[in-house]
KOLMARZA-404597 format. One record per residue: residue number from 0; residue in three letters; y negated, x, z negated of N, C-alpha, C in turn. Coordinates in Angstrom, 3 decimals. Atoms other than C-alpha are relative to their C-alpha. Layout:
BEGIN
+-----+------+----------+----------+----------+----------+----------+----------+----------+----------+----------+
: pos : code :      npy :      npx :      npz :     capy :     capx :     capz :      cpy :      cpx :      cpz :
+-----+------+----------+----------+----------+----------+----------+----------+----------+----------+----------+
: NUM :  ala :        Y :        X :        Z :        Y :        X :        Z :        Y :        X :        Z :
...
+-----+------+----------+----------+----------+----------+----------+----------+----------+----------+----------+
END
This chain:
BEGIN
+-----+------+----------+----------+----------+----------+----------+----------+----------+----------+----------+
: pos : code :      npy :      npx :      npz :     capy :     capx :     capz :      cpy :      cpx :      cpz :
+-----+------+----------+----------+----------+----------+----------+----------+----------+----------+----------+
:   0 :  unk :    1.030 :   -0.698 :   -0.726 :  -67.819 :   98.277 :  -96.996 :   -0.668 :   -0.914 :    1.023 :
:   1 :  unk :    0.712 :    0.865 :   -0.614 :  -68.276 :   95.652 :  -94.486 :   -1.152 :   -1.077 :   -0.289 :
:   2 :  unk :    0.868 :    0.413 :    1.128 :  -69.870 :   93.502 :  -96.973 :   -1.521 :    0.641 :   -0.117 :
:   3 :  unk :    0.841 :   -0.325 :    0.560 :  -72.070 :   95.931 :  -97.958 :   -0.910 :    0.282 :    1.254 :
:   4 :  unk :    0.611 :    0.014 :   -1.421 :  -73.046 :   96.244 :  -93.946 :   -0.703 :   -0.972 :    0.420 :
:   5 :  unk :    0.792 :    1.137 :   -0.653 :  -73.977 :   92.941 :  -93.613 :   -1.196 :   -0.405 :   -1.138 :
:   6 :  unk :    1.145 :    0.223 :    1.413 :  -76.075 :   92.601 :  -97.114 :   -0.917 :    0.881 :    0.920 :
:   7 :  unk :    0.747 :   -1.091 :   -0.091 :  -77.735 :   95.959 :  -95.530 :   -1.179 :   -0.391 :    0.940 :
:   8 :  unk :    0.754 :    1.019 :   -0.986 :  -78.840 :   93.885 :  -92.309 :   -0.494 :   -0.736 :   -0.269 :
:   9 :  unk :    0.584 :    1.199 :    0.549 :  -79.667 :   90.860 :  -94.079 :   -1.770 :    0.886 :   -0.447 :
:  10 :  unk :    0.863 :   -0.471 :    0.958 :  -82.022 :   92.967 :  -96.163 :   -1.289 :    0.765 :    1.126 :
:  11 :  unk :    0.768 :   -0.674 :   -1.321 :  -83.397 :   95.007 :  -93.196 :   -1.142 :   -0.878 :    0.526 :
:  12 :  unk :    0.427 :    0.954 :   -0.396 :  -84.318 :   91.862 :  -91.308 :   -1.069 :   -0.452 :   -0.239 :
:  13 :  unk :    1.260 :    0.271 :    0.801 :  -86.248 :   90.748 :  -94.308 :   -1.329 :    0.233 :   -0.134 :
:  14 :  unk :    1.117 :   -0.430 :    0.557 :  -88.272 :   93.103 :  -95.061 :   -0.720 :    0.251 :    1.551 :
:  15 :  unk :    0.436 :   -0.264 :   -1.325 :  -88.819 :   93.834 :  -90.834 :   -0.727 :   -1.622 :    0.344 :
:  16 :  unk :    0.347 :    2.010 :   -0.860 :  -89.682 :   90.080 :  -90.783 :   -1.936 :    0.169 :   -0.851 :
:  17 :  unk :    1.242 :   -0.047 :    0.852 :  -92.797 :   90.520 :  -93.588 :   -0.707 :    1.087 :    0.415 :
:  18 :  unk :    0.881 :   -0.785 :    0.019 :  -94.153 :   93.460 :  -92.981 :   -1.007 :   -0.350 :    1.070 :
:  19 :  unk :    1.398 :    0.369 :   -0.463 :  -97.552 :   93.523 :  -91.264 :   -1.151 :    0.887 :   -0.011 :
:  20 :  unk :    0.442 :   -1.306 :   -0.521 :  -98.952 :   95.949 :  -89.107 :   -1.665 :    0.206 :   -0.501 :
:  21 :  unk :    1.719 :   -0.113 :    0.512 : -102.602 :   95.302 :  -90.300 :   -0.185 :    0.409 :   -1.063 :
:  22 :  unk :    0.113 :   -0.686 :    1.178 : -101.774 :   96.609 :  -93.813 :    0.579 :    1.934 :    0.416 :
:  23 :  unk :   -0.265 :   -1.553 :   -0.091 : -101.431 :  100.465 :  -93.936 :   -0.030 :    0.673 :   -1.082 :
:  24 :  unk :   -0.141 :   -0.849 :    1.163 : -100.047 :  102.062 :  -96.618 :   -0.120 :    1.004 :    0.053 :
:  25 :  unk :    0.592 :   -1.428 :   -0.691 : -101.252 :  105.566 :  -97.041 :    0.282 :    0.552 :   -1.514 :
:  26 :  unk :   -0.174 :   -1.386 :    1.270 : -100.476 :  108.546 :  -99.822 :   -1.098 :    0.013 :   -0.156 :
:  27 :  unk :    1.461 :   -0.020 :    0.420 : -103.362 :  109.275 : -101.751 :   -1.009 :    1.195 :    1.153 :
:  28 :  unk :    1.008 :   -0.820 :   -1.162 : -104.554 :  112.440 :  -99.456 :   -0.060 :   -0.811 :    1.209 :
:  29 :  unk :   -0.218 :    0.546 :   -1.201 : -103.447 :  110.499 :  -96.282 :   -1.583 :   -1.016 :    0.135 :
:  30 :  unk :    0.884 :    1.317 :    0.628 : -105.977 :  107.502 :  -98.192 :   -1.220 :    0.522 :    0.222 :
:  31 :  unk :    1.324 :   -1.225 :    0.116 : -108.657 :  110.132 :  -99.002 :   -0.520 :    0.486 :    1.566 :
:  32 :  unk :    0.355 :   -0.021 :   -1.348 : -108.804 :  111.299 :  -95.316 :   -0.401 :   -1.073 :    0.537 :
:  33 :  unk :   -0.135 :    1.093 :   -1.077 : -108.870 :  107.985 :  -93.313 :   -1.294 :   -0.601 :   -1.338 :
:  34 :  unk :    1.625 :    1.096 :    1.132 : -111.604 :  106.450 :  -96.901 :   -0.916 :    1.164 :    1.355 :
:  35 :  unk :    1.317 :   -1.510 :   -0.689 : -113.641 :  110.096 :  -95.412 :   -0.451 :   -0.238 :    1.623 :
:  36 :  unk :   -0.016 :    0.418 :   -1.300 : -113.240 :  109.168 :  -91.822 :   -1.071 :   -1.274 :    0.238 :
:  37 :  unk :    0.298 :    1.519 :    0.069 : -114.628 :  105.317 :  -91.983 :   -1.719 :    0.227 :   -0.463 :
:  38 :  unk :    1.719 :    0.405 :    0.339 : -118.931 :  104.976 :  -92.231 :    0.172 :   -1.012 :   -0.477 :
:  39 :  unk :   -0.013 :    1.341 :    0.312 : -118.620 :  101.901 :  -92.764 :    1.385 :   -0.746 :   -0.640 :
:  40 :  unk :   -0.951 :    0.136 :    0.654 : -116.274 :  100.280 :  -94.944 :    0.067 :   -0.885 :   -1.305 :
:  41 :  unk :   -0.496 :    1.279 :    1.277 : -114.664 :   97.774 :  -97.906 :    0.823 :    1.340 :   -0.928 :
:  42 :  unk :   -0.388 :   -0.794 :    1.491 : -113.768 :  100.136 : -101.184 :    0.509 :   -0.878 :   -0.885 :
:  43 :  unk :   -0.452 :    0.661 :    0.878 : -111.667 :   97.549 : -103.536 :    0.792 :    0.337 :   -0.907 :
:  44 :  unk :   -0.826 :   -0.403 :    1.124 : -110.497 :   98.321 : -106.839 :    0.716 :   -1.581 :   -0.683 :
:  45 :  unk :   -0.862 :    1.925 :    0.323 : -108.093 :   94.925 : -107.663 :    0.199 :    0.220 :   -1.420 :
:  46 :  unk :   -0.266 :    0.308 :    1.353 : -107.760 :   95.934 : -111.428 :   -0.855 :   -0.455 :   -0.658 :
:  47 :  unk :    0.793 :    0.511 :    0.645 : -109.093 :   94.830 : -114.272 :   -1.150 :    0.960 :   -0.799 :
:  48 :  unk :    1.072 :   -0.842 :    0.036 : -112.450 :   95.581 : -115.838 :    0.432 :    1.165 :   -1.035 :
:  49 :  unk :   -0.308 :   -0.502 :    0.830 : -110.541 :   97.335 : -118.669 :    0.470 :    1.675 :    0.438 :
:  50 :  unk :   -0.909 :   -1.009 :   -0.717 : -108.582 :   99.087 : -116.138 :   -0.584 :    1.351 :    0.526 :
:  51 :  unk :    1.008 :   -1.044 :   -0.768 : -111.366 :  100.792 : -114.416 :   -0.636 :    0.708 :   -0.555 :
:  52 :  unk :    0.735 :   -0.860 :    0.963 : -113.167 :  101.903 : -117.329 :    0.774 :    1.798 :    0.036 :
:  53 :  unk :   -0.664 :   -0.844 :   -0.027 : -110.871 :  104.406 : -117.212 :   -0.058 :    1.237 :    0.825 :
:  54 :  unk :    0.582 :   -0.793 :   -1.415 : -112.277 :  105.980 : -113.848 :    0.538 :   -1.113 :    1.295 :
:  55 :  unk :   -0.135 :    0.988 :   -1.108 : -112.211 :  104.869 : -110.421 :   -0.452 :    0.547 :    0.887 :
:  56 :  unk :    0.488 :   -0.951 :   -1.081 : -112.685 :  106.131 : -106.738 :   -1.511 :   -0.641 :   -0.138 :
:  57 :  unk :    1.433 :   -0.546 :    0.066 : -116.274 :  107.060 : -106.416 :   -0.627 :   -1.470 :    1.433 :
:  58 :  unk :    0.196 :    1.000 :   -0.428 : -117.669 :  103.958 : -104.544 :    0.349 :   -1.080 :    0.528 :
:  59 :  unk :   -0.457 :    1.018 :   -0.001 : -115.347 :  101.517 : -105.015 :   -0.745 :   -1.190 :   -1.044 :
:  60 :  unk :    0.821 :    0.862 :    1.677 : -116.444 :   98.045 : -106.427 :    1.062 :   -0.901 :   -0.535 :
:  61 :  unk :   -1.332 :    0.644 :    1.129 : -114.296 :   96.093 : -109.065 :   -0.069 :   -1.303 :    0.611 :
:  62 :  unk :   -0.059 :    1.708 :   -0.189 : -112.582 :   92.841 : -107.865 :    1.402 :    0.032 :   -0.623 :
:  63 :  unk :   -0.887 :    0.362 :    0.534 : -110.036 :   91.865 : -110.161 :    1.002 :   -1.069 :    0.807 :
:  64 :  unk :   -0.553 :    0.651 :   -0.929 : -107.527 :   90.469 : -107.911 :    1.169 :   -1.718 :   -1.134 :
:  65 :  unk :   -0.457 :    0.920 :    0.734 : -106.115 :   88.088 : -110.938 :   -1.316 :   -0.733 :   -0.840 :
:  66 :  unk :    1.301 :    0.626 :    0.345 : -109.675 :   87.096 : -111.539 :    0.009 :   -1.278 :    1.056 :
:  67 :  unk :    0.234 :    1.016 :   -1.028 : -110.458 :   83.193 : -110.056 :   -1.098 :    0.093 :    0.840 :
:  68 :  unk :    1.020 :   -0.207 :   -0.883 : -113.361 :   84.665 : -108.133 :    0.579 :    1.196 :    0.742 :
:  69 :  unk :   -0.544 :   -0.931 :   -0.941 : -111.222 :   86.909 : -106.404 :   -0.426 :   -0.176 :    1.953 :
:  70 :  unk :    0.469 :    0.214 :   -1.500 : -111.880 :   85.306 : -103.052 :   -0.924 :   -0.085 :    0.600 :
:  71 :  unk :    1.414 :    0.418 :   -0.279 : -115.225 :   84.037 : -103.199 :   -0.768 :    1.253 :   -0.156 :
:  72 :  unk :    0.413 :   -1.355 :    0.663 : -115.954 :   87.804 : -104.142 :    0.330 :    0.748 :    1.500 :
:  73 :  unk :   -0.797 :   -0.658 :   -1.249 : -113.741 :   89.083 : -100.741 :   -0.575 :   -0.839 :    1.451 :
:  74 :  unk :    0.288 :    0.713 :   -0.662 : -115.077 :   85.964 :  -99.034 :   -2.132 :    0.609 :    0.960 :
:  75 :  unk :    1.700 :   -0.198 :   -0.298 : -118.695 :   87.759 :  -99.093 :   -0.045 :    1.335 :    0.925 :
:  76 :  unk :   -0.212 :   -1.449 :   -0.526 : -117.725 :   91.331 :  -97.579 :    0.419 :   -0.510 :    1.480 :
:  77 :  unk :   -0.107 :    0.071 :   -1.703 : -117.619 :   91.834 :  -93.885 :    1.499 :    0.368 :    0.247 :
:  78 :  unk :   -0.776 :   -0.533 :   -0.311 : -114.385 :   91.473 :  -92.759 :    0.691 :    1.175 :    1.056 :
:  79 :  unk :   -0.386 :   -1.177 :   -1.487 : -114.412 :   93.439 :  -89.672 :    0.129 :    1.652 :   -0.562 :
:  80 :  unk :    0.342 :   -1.346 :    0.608 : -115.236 :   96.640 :  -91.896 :    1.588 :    0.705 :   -0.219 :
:  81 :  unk :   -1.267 :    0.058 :    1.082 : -111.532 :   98.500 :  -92.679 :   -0.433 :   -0.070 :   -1.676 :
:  82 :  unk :   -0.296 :    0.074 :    1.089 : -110.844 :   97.777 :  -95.969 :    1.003 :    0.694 :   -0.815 :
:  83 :  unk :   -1.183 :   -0.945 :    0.880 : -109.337 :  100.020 :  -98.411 :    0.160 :   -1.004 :   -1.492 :
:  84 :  unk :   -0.415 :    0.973 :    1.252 : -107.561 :   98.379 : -101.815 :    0.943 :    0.852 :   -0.642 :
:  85 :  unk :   -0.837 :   -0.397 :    1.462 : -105.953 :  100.001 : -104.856 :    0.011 :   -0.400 :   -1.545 :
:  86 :  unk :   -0.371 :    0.323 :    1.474 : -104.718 :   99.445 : -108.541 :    0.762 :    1.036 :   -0.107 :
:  87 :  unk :   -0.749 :   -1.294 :    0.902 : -102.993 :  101.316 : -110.960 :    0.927 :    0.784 :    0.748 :
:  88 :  unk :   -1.512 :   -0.354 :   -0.596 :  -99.547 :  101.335 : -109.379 :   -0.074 :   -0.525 :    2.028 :
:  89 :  unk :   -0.616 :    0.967 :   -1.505 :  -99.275 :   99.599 : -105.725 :    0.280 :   -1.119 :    0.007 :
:  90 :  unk :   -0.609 :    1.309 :    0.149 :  -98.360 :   96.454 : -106.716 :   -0.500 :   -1.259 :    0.354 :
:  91 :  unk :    1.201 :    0.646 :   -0.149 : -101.625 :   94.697 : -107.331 :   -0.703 :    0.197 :    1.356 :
:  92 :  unk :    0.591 :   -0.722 :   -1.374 : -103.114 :   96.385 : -104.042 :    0.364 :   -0.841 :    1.226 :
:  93 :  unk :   -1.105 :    0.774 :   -1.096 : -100.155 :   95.043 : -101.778 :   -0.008 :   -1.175 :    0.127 :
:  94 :  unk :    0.099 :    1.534 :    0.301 : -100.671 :   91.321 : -103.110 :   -1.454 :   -0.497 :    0.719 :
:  95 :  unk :    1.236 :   -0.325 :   -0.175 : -104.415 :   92.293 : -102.359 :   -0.204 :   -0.357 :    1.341 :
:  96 :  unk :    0.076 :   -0.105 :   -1.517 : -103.906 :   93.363 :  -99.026 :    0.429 :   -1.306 :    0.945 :
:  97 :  unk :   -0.439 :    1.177 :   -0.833 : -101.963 :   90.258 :  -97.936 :   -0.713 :   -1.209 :    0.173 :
:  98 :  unk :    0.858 :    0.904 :    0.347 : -104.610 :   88.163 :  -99.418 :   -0.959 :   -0.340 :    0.944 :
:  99 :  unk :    1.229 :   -0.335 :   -0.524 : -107.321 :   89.459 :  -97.781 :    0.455 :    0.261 :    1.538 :
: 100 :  unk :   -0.421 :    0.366 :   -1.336 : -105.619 :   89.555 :  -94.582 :    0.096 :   -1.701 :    0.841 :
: 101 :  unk :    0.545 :    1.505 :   -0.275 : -105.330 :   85.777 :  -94.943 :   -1.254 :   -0.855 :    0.294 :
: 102 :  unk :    1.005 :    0.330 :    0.162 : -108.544 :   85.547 :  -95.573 :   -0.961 :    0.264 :    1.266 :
: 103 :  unk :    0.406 :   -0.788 :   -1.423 : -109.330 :   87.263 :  -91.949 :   -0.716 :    1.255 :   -0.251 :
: 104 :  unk :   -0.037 :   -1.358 :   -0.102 : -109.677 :   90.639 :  -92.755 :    0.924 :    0.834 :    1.212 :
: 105 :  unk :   -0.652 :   -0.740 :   -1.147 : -108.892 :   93.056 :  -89.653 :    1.229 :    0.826 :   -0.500 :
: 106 :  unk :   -0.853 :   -1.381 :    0.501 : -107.465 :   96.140 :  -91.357 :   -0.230 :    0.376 :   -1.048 :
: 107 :  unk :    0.445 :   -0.299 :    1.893 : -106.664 :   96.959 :  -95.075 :    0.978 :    1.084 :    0.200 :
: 108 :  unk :   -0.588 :   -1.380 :    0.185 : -105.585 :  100.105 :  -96.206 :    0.455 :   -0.099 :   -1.811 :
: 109 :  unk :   -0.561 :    0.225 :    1.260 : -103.449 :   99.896 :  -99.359 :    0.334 :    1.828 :   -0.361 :
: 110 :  unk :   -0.550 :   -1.735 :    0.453 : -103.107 :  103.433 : -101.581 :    1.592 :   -0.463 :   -0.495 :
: 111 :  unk :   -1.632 :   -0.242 :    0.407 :  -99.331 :  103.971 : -102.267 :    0.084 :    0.662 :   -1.837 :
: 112 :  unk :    0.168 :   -0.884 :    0.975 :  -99.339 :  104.848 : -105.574 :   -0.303 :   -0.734 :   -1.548 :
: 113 :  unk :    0.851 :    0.351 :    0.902 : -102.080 :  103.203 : -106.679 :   -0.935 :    1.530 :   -0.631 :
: 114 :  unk :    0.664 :   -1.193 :    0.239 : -104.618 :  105.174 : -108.812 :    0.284 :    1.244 :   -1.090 :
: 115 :  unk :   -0.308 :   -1.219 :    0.798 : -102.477 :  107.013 : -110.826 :    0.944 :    0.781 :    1.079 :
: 116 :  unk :   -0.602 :   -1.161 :   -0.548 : -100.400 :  108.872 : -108.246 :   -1.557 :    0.579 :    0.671 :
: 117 :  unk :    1.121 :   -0.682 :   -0.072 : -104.477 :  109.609 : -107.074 :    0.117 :    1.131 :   -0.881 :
: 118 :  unk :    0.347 :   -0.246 :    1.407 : -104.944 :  110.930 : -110.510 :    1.048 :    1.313 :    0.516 :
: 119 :  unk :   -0.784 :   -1.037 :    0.123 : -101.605 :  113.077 : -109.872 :   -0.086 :    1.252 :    0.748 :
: 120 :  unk :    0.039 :   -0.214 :   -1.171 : -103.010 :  114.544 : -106.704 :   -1.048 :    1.276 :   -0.004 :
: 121 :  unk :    0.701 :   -1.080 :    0.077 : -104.879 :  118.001 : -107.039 :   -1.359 :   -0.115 :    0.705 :
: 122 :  unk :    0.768 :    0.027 :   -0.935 : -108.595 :  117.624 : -105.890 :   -0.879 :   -1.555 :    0.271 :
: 123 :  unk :    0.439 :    1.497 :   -0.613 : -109.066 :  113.772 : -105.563 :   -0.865 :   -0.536 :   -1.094 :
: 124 :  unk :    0.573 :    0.430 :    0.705 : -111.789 :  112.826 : -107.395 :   -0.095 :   -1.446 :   -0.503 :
: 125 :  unk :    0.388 :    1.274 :    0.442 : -112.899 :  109.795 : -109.669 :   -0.824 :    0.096 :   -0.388 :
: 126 :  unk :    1.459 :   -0.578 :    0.618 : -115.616 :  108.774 : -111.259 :   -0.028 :   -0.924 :   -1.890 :
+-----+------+----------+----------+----------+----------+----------+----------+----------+----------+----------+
END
């Protein structure tokens, strides 16, 4: 048990060491409120063009975050604006967000989920 006390800390540490208060992960309603809130604003969909065909929040624009113009694409948007960022799952989004934080972005807003727990979410439109 002790063992498994000190793995628990180790692990804690870790993840308390990375995280990074300028990303904000948000549930899809939580997302939906705080997009609704914001005049002004960065809408990023990080999947691919295949992906989106599929639907997509209603004035987001496509930046393929595994595309090599990913930056020079993020590089053109006002960073000061919050920035919202989703993909399918969360995964892509989160990689997104850290990116574009490097890149001097203020505040990104990552969906939890991605756009299929959207999708799961009674009400939340796409387009």
């Amino acid at each position: 048990m002790a063992l498994f006390s000190k793995i628990s800390i180790v692990l804690f540490t870790l993840l308390a060491c990375t995280s990074n208060p300028n990303i904000i992960t948000l549930a899809p309603k939580s997302y939906q409120q705080e997009l609704n809130k914001q005049v002004s604003k960065n809408l990023i969909d990080v999947r691919t063009q295949g992906e989106a065909a599929r639907g997509m929040i209603a004035g987001a624009m496509l930046m393929d975050i595994s595309s090599p113009d990913f930056e020079s694409k993020a590089q053109k948007l006002d960073k000061n604006k919050p920035t919202f960022v989703y993909c399918a799952s969360g995964i892509r989004s989160k990689r997104a967000a850290s990116q574009l934080l490097k890149l001097g972005f203020k505040k990104v807003f990552n969906l939890d989920g991605g756009i299929i727990a959207w999708a799961e979410e009674e009400g939340l439109p796409t387009k």
